[in-house]
N, CA, C and O atoms as a GROMACS GRO file, in nm:
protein
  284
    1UNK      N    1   9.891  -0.175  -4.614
    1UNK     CA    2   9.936  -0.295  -4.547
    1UNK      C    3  10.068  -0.267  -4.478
    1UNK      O    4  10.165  -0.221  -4.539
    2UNK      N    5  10.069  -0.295  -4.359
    2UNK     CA    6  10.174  -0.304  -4.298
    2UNK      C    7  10.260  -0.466  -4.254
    2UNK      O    8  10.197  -0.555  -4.198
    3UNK      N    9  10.390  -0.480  -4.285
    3UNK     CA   10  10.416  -0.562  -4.207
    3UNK      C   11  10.516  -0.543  -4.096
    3UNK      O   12  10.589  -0.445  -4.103
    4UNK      N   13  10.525  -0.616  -4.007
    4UNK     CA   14  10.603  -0.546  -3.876
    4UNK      C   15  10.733  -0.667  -3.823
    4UNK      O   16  10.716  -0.776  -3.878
    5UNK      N   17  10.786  -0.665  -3.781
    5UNK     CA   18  10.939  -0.762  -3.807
    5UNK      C   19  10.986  -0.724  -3.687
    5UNK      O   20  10.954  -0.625  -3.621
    6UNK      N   21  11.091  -0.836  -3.656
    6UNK     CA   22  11.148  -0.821  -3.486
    6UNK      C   23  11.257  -0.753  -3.484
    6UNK      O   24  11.327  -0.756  -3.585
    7UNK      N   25  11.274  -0.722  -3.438
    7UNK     CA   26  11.384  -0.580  -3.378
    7UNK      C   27  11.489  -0.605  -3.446
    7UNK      O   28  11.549  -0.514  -3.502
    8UNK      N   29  11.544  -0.779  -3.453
    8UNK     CA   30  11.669  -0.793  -3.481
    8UNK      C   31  11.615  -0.793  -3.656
    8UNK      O   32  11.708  -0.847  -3.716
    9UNK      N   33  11.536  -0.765  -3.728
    9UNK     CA   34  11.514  -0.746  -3.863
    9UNK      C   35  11.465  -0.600  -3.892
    9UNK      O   36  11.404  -0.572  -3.995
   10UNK      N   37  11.497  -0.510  -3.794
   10UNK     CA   38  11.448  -0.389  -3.866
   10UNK      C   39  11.633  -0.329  -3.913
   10UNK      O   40  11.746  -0.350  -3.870
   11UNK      N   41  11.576  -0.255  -4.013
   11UNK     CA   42  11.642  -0.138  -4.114
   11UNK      C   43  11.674  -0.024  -4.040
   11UNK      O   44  11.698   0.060  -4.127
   12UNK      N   45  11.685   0.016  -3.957
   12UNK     CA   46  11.729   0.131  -3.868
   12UNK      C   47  11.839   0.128  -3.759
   12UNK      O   48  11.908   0.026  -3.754
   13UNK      N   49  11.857   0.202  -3.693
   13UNK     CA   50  11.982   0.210  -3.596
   13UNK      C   51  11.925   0.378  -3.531
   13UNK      O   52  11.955   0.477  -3.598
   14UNK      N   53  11.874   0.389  -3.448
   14UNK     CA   54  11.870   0.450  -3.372
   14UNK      C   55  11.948   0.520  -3.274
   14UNK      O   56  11.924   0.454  -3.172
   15UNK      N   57  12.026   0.609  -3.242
   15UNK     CA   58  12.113   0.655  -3.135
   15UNK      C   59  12.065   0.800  -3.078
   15UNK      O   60  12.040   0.906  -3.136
   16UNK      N   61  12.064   0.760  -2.931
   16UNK     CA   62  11.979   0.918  -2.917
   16UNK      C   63  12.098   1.007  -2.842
   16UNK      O   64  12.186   0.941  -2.788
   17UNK      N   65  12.106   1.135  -2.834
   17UNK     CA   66  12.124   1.228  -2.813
   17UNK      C   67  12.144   1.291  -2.713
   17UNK      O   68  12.084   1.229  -2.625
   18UNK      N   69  12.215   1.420  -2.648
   18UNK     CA   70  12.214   1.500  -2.534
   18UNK      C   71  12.182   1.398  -2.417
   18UNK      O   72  12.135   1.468  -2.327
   19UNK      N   73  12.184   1.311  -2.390
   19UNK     CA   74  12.227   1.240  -2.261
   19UNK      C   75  12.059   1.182  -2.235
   19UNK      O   76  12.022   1.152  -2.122
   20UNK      N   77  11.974   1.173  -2.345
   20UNK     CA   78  11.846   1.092  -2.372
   20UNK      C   79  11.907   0.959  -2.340
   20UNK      O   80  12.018   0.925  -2.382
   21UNK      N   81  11.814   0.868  -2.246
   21UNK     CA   82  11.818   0.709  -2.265
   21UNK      C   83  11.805   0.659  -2.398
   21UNK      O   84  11.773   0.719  -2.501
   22UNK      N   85  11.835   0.535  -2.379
   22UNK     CA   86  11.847   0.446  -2.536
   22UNK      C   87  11.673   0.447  -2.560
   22UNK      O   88  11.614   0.464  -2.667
   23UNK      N   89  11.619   0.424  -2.434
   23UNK     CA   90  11.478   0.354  -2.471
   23UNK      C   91  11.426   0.421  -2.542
   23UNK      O   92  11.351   0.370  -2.625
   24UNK      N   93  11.448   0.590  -2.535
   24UNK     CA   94  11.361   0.688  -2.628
   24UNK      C   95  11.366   0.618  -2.779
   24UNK      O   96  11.272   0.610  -2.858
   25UNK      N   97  11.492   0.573  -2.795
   25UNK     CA   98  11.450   0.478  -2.961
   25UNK      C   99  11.384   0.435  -2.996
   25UNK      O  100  11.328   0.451  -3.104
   26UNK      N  101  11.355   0.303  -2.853
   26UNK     CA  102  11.240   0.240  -2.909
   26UNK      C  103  11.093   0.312  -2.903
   26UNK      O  104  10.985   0.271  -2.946
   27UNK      N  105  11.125   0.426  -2.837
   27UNK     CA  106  10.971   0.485  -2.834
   27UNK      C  107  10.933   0.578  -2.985
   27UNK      O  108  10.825   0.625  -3.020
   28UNK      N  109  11.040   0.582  -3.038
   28UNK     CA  110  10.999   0.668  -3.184
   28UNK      C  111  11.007   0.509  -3.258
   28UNK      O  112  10.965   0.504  -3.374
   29UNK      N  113  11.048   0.409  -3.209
   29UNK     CA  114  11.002   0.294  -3.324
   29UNK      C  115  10.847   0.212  -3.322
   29UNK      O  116  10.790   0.163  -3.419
   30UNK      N  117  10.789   0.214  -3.142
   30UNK     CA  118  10.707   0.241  -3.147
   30UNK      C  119  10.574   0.343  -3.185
   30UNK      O  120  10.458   0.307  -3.201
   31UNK      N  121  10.632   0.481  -3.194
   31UNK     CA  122  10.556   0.559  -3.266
   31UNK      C  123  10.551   0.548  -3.366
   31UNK      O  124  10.439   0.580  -3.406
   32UNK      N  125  10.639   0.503  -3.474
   32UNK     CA  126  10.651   0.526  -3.643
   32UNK      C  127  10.600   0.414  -3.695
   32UNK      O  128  10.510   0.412  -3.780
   33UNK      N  129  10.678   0.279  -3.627
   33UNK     CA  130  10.670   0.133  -3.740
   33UNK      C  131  10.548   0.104  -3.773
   33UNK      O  132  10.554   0.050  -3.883
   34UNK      N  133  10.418   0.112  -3.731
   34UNK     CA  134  10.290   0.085  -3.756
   34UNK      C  135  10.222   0.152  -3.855
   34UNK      O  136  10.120   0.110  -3.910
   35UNK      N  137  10.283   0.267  -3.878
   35UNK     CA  138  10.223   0.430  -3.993
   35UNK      C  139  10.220   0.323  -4.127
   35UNK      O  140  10.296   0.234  -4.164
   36UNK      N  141  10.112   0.370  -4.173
   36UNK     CA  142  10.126   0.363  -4.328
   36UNK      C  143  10.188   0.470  -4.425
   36UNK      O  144  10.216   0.576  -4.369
   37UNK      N  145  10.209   0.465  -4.528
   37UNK     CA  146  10.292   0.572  -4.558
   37UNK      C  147  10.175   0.698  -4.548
   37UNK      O  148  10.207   0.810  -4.508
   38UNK      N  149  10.062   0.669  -4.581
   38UNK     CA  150   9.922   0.761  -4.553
   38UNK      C  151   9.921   0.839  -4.432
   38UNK      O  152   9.896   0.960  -4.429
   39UNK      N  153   9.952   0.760  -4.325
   39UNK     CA  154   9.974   0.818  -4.190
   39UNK      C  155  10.079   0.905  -4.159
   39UNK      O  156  10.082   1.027  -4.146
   40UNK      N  157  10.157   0.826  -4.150
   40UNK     CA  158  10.298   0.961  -4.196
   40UNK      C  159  10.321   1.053  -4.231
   40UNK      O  160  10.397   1.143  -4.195
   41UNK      N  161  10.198   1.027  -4.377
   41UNK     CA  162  10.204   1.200  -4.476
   41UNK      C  163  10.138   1.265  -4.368
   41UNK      O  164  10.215   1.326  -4.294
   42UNK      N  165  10.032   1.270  -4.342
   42UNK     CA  166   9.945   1.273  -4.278
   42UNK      C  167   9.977   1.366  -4.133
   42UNK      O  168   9.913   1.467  -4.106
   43UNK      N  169  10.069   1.321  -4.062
   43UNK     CA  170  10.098   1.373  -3.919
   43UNK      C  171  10.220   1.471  -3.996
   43UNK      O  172  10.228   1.591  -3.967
   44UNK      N  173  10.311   1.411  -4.093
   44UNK     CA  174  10.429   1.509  -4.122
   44UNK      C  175  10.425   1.636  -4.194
   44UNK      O  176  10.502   1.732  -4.183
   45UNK      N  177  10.276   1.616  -4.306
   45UNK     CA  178  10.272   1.748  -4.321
   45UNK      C  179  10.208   1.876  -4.291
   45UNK      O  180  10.180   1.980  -4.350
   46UNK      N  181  10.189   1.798  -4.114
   46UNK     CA  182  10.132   1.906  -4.051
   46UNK      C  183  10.180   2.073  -4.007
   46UNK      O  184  10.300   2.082  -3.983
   47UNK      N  185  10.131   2.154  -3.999
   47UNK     CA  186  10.201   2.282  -4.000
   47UNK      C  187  10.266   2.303  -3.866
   47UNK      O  188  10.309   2.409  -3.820
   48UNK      N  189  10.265   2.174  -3.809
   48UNK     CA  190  10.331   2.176  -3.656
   48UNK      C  191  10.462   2.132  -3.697
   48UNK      O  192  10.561   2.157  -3.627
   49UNK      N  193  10.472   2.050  -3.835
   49UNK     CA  194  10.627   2.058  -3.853
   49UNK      C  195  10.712   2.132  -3.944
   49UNK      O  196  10.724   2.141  -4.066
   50UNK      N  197  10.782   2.196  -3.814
   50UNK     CA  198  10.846   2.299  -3.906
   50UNK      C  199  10.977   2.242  -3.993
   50UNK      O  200  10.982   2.141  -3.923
   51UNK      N  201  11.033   2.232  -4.041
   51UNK     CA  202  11.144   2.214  -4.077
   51UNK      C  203  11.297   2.356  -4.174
   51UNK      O  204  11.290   2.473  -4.213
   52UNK      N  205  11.357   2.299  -4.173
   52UNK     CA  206  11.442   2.453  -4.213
   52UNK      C  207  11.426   2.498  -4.350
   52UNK      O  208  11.422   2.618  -4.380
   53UNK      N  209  11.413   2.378  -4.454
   53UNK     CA  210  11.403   2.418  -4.619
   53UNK      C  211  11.263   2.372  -4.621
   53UNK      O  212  11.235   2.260  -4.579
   54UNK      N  213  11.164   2.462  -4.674
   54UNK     CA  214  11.052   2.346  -4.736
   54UNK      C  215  11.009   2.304  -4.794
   54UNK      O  216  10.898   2.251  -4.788
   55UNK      N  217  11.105   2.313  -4.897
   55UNK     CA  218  11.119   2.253  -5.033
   55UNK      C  219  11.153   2.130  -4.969
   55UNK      O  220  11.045   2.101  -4.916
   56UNK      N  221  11.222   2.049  -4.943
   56UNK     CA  222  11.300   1.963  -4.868
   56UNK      C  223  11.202   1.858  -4.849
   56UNK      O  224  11.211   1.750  -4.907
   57UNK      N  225  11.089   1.893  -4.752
   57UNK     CA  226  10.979   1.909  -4.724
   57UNK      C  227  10.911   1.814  -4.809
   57UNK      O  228  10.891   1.693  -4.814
   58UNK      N  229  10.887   1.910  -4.868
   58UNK     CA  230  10.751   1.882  -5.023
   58UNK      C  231  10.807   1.758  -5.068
   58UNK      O  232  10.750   1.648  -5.067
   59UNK      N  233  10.969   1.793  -5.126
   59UNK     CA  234  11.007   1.628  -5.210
   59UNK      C  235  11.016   1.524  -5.121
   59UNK      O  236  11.051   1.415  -5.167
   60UNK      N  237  10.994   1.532  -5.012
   60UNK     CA  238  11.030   1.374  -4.887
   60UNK      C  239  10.873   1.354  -4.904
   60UNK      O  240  10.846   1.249  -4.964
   61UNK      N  241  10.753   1.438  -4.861
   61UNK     CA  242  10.643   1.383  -4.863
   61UNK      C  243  10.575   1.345  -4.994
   61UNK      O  244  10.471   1.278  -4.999
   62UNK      N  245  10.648   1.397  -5.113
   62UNK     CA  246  10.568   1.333  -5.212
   62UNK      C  247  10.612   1.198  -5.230
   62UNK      O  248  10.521   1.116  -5.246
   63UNK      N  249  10.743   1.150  -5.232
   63UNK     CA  250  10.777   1.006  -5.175
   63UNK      C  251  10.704   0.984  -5.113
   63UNK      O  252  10.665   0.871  -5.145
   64UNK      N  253  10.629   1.034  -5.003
   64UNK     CA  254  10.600   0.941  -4.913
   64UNK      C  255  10.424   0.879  -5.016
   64UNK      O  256  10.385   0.764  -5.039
   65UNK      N  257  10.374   0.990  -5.045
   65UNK     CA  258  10.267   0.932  -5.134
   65UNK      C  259  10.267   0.822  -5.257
   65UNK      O  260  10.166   0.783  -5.315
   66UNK      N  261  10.401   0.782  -5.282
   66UNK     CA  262  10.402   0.718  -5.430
   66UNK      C  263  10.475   0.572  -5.351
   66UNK      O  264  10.506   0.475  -5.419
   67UNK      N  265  10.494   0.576  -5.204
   67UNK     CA  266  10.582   0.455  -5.121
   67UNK      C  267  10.501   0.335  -5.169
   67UNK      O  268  10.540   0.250  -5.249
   68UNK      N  269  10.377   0.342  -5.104
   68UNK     CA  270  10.314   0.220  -5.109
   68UNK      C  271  10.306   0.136  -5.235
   68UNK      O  272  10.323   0.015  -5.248
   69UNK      N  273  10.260   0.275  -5.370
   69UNK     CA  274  10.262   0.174  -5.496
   69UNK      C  275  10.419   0.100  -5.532
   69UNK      O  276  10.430   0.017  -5.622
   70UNK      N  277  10.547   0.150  -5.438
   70UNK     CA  278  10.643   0.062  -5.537
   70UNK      C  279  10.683  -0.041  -5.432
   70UNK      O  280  10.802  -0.071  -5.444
   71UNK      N  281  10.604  -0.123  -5.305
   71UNK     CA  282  10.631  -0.213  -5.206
   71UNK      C  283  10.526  -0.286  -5.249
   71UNK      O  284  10.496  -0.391  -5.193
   0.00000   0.00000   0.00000
């Protein structure tokens, strides 16, 4: 279950980078806010993402599997 909330009620703050427009924010809030935590795991622990530790890794996505039972 997802629920989805107006801009002025989301939990984030977005600021982008290297001389990126603001809008790119809303385009990763449009990409993300809809994911279930299923989805998320799902695209993040794809081997397309690399990240630097991957241990790091492992403990963010097993959160991400145990999200739903504590919401």
């Amino acid at each position: 279950m997802t629920t989805e909330c107006l801009p002025h009620q989301a939990r984030v703050t977005i600021t982008t980078l290297h001389k990126l427009p603001a809008s790119m924010g809303g385009v990763l809030v449009d990409e993300w806010s809809n994911k279930t935590p299923e989805e998320a795991h799902a695209i993040l622990a794809g081997q397309d993402v690399i990240v630097t530790n991957q241990s790091d890794k492992d403990i963010q996505l097993a959160k991400l599997k145990v999200l739903n039972k504590r919401l």
